[in-house]
C-alpha positions in Angstrom: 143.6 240.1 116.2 141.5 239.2 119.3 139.9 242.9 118.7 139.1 242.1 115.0 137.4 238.6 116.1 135.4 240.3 119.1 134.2 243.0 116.3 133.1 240.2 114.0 131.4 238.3 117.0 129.8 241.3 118.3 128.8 242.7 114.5 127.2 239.3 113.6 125.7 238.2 117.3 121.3 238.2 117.5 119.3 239.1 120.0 117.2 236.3 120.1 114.9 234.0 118.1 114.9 234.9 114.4 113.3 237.6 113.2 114.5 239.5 116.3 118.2 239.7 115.9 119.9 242.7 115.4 122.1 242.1 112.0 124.9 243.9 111.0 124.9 247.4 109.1 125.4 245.4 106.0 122.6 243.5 105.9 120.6 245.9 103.7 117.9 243.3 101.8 115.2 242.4 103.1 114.1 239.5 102.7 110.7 237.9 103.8 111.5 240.5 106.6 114.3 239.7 107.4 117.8 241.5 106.9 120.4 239.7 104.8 123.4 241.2 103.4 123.5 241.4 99.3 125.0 237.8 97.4 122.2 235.7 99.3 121.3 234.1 96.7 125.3 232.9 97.0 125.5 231.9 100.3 128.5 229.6 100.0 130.4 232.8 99.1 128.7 235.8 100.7 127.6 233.9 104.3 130.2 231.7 105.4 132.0 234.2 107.4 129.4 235.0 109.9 127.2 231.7 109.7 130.2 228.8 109.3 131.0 227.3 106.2 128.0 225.0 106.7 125.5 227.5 107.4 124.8 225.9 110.7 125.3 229.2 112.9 129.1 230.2 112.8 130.0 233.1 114.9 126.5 234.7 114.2 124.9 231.7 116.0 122.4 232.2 113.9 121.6 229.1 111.2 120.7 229.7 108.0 118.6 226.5 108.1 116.2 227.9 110.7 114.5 230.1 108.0 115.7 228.1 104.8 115.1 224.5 105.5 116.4 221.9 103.4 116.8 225.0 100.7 120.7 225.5 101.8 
């Protein structure tokens, strides 16, 4: 279990400030330059694992609000 967590972690971690992070393999469209995984326009179902079920960062530490504003 701990392995699978560290493997989401490490899978969904940046490198950085925004459009320098290093997204997972998934992450395929790109949008506005940068990488989302397909379902963005359903983020509520297709983001919550990696960025919290608020959007605010999750285990990606990465907010969806710092690109999307009051969009989300």
């Amino acid at each position: 279990m701990m392995l699978f967590l560290f493997l989401i972690v490490v899978s969904c971690e940046t490198t950085g400030d925004h459009p320098q992070y290093n997204p997972p393999a998934d992450h395929s469209v790109n949008k506005d330059g940068v990488m989302h995984k397909s379902g963005l326009s359903e983020p509520e179902q297709n983001c919550t694992t990696c960025h919290g079920a608020d959007l605010q960062g999750g285990t990606a530490q990465v907010s969806c609000y710092e690109c999307h504003g009051k969009k989300w």
